[in-house]
C-alpha positions as CSV (number, residue, x, y, z in Angstrom):
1,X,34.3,19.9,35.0
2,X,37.0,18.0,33.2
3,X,36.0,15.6,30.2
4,X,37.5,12.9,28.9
5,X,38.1,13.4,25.0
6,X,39.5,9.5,24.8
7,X,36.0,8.6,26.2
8,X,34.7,11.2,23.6
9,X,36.0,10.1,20.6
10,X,35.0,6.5,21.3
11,X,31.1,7.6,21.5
12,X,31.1,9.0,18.8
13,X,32.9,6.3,16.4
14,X,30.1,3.9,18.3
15,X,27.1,6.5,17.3
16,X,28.6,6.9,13.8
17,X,29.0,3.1,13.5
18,X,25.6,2.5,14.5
19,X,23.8,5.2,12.6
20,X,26.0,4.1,9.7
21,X,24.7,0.1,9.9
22,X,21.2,1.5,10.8
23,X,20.7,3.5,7.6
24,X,22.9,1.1,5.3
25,X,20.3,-1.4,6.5
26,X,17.1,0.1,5.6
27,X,18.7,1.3,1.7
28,X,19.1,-2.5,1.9
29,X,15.5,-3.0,2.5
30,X,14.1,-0.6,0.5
31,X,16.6,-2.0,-2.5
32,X,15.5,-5.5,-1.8
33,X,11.6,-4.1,-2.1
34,X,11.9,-2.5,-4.8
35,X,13.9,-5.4,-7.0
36,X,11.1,-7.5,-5.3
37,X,8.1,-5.5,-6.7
38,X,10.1,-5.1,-10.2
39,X,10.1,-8.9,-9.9
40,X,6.4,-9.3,-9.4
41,X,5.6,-7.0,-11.9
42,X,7.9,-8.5,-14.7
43,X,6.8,-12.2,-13.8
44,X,2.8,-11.5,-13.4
45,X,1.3,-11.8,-16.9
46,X,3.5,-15.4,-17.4
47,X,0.9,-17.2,-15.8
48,X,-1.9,-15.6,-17.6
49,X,-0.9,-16.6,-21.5
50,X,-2.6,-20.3,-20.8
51,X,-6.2,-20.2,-21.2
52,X,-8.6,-23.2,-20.0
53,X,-11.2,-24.0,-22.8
54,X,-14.7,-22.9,-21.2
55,X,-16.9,-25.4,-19.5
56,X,-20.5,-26.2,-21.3
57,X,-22.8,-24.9,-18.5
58,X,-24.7,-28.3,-17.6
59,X,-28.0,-27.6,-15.3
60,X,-28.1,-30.7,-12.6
61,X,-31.3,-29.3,-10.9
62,X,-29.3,-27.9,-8.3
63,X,-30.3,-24.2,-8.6
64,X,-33.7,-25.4,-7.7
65,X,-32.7,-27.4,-5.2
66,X,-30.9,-24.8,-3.3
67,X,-34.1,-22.4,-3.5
68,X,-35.9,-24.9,-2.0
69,X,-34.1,-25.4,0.9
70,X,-33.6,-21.8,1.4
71,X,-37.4,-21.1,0.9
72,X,-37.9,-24.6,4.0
73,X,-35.3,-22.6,5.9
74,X,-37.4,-19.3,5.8
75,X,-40.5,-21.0,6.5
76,X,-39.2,-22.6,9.1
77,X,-37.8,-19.2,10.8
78,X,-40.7,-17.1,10.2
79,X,-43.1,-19.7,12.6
80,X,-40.6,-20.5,14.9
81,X,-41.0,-16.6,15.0
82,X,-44.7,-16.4,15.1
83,X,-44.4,-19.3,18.3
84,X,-41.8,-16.7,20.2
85,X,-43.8,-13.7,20.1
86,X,-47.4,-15.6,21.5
């Protein structure tokens, strides 16, 4: 069995070329993620200084409103439930 070491040597410049750009890609990528979560985590309080003045709680009626239709609802259910079973 005769090899060719020409053929050889060009393989393995390829597979060390490719291994090379694989790894030097994900060090790139897992530079870029951390810079990026150092980002977020420098920058994330900024928003947080301004402070809305709270809202006066104003009662429109629309609590009871809302019970009401949920109690109709329920009513409703429950005999189209008693109808069903007869």
């Amino acid at each position: 069995m005769r090899f060719d070491f020409e053929l050889i040597e060009r393989a393995a410049i390829l597979t060390g070329i490719g291994m090379g750009t694989a790894f030097s890609l994900l060090l790139l990528l897992m530079i870029v993620t951390a810079l990026t979560g150092w980002g977020v985590r420098r920058f994330e309080n900024r928003g947080l200084k301004v402070v809305a003045p709270p809202v006066p709680f104003v009662d429109t009626g629309q609590r009871e409103k809302a019970l009401a239709a949920v109690v109709a609802v329920a009513a409703l259910l429950s005999k189209k439930r008693g109808e069903d079973e007869d």
